[in-house]
KEBASE-701405 format. One record per residue: residue in one letter; y, x, z of N, C-alpha, C, CB in turn. Coordinates in pm, whole numbers, plus 50000, padded with zeros to 5 digits. Atoms other than C-alpha are relative to their C-alpha. Glycine has a CB too. Layout:
BEGIN
AYXZYXZYXZYXZ/...
END
This chain:
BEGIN
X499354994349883846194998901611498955005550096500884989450070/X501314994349873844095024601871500334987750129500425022350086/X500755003749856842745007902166499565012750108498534992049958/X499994993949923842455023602491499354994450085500925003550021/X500115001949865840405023302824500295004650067499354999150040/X500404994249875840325026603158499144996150049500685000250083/X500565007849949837765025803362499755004850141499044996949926/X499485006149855837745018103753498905000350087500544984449997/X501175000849917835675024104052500724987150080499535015450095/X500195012249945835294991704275499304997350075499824993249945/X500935002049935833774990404573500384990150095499545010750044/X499795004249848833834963104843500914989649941500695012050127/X498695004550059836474946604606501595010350017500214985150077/X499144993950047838684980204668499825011449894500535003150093/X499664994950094840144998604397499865012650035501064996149956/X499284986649993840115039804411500695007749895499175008250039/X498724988050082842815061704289500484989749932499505015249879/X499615010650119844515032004135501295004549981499944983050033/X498404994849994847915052004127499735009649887500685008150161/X500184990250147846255081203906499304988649858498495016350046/X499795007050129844795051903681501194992849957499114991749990/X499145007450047848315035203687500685011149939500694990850092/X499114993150030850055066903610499135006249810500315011950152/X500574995750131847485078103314500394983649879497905004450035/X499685011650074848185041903187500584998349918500354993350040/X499065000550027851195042103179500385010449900500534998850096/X499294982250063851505080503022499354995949807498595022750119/X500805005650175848755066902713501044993649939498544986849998/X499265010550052851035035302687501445003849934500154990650111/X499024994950016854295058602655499685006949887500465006050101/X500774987250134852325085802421500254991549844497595002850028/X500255009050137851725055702155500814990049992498674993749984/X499735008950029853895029702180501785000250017499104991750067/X498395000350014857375039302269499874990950178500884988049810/X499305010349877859315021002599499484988250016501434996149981/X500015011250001857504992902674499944989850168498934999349905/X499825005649895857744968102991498325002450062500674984749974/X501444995549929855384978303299499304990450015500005006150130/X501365008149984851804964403337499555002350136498815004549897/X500264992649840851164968203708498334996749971500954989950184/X501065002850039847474973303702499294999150134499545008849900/X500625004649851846844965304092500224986450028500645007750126/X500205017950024848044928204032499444999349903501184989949982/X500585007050086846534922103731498525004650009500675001449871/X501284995449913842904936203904499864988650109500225016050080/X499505014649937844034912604195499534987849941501504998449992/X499935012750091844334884503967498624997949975500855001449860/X501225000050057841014890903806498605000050105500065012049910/X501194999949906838764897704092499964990750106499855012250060/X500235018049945840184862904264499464990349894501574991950045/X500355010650075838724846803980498355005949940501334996849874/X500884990950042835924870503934498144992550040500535015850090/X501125008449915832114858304021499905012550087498374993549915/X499994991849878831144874404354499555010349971499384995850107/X500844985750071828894899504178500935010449947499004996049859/X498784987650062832064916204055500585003750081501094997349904/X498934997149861833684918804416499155008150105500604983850087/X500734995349860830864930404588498995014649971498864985250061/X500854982549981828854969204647500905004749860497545001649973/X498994990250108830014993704370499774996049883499775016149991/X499795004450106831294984104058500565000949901500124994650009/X499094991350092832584999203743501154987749923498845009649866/X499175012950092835524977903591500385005849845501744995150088/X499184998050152836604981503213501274992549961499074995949885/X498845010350058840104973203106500425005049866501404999150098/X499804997950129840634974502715501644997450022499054989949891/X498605003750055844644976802619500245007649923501084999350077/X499444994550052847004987702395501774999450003499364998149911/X498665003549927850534973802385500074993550128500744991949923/X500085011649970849234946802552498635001050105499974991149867/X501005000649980846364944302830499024989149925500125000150111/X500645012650100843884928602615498324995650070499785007649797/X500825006349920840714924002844499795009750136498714996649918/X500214992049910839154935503182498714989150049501395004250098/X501844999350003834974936903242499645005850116499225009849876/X500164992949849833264946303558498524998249994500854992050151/X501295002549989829704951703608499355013250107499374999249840/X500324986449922827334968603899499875012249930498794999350071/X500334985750026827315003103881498675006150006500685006950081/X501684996250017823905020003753500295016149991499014992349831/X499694983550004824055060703808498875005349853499385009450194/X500695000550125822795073403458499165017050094501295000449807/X501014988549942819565100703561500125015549884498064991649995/X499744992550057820735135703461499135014150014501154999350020/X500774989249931818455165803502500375015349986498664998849953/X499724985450041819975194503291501074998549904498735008249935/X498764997850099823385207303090499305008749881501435009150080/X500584990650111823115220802745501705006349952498894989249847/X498944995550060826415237702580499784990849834499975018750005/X499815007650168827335218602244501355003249966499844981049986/X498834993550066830175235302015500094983749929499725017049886/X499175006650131832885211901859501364998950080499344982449929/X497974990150032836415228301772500534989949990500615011249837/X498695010650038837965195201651500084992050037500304995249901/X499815009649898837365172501925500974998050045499455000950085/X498645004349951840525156302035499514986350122501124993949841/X500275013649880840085135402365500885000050062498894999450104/X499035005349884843595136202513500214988350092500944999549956/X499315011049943844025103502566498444988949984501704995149897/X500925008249978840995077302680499384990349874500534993050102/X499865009650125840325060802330498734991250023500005008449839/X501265006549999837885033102334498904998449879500334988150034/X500814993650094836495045702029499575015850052500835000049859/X500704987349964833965070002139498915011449935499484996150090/X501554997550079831655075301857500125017149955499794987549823/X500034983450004832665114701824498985002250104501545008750040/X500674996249885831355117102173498394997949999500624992350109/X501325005149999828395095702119499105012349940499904985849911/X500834989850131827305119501787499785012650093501175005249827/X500094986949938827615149702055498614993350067501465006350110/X501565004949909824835130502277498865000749885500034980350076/X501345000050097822515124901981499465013349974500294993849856/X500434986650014822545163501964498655001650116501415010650031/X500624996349866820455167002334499184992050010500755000450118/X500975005349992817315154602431500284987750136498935011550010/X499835007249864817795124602727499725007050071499394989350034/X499964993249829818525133703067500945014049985498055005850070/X499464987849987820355161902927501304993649948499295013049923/X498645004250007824345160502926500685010249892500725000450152/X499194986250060825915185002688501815001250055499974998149795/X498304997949907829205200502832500385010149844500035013350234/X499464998550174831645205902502500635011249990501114988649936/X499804983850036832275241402395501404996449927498605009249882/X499045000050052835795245902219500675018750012500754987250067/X499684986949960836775282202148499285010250096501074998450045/X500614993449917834525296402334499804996950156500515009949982/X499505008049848835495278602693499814985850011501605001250031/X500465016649934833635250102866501524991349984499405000750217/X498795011949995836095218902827499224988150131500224990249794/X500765012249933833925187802930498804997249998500354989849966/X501895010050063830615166202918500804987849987498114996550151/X499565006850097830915136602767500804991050024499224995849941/X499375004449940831935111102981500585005250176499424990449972/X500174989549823832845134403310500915012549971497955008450048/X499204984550005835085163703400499095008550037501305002850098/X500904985549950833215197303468499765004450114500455011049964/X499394992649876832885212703808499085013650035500004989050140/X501164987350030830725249303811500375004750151500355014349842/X500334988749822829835266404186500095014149929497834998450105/X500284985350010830415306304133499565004950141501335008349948/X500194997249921828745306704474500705001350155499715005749948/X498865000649892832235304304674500724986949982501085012349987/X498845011049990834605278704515499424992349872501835006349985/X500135006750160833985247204256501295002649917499814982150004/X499214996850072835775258803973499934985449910499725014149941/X499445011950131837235232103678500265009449889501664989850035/X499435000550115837895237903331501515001050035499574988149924/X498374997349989841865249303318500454983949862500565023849921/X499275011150107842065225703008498554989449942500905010949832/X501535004749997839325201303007500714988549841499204989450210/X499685012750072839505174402736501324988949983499134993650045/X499285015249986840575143702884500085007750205498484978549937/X500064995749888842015145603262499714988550078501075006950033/X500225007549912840365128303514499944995850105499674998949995/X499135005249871841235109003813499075005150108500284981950013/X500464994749847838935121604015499595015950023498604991450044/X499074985450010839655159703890501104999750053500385004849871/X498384997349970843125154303953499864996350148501284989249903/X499705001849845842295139804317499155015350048499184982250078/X500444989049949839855167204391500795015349974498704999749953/X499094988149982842535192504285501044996350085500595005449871/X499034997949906845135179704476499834999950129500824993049985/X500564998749844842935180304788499485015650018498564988350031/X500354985150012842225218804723498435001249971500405008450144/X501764999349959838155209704669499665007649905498984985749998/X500664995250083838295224804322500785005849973499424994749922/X498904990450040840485250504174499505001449804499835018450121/X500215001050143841305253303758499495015249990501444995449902/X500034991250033840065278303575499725003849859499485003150071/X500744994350166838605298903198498784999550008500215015749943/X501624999549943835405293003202499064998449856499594984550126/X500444994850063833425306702951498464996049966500345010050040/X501345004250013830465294102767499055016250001499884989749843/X500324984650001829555335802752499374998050164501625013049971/X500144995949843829585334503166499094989450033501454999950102/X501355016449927827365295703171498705011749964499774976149845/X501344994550052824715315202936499595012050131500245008349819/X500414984849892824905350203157499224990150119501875011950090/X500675000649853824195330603506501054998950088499115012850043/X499164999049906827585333903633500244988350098501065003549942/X499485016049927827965297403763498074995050064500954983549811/X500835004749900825085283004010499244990749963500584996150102/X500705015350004825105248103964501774990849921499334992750235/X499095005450054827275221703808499824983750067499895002949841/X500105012049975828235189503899501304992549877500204998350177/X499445006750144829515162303645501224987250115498144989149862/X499215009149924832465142203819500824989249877501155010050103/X498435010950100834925108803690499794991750124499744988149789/X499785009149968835935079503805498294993950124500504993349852/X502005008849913831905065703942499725010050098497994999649864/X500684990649905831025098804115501265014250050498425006849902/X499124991449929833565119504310499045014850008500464992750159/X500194984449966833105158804386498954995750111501575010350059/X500624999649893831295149004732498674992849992500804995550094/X501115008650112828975126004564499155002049887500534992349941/X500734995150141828035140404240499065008350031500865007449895/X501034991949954824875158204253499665011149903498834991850027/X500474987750034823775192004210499415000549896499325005050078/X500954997050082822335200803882500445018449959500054987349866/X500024987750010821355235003887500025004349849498925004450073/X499304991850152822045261203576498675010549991502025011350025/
END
């Protein structure tokens, strides 16, 4: 049976966007399993971080919750920002990342392509999708643009679009190579739009 994550920013002992991770949850849990009874995932976080050692409640902290029918664990450890310096483009057509799988080893094999420090952002048809673990976000000098159809959708894409910070779009591995895009920043769950840092193109 697939397994699924999520995984959770945590700072201070609060949760962010815990409504877009309850609603992606829930949408996985519907996708694969049929009707099943809700998992509220702000008590059972609750639950876990009153029983948690303090190191899991306190400064920023990534949580992991493995489920499938069933929540089957939930992991928390400080947050370490991984050191990124440069994007590369990496083609692959038959990547399927709709849905959060906790089998990642497609993704991994894309990293083994790039030298450390470098992120590859995943070509498909010709049009940027993603990087590996992260949604896309490209400067054309006016507005951060997104990927129109990125991969996998992420909660802190979906907040920065519904706050107007980023707008969707086609975005063309043709237009990364030309020069058209500035700079890029790599966003999810750990590093918001306002946060994520500049890596120039």
């Amino acid at each position: 049976m697939k397994k699924f994550i999520e995984s959770l920013r945590i700072s201070n002992g609060e949760v962010s966007l815990i409504e877009l991770h309850q609603r992606r949850f829930d949408l996985t849990r519907l996708a694969h399993f049929g009707l099943l009874p809700r998992i509220d995932l702000k008590n059972e976080i609750a639950a876990w971080l009153a029983k948690a050692p303090v190191k899991a409640a306190q400064g920023l902290v990534k949580m992991r919750i493995v489920y499938g029918i069933e929540l089957e664990s939930i992991s928390a450890e400080p947050y370490a920002q991984r050191n990124i310096t440069s994007v590369a483009l990496v083609e692959s057509p038959q990547l399927d990342y709709r849905f959060k799988y906790s089998d990642r080893s497609a993704l991994e094999m894309l990293r083994s392509q790039v030298a450390p420090g470098v992120e590859p952002l995943i070509v498909q048809n010709g049009l940027i999708t993603d990087a590996i673990y992260a949604n896309v976000c490209l400067f054309d000098g006016v507005r951060w643009l997104t990927p129109a159809r990125p991969l996998l959708e992420g909660v802190a894409r979906s907040a920065a679009l519904a706050t107007g910070d980023i707008f969707t779009a086609k975005i063309s591995a043709r237009d990364v190579e030309q020069g058209r895009y500035l700079k890029v920043k790599l966003i999810n769950c750990m590093n918001f739009l306002k946060e994520a840092n500049d890596i120039s193109l």
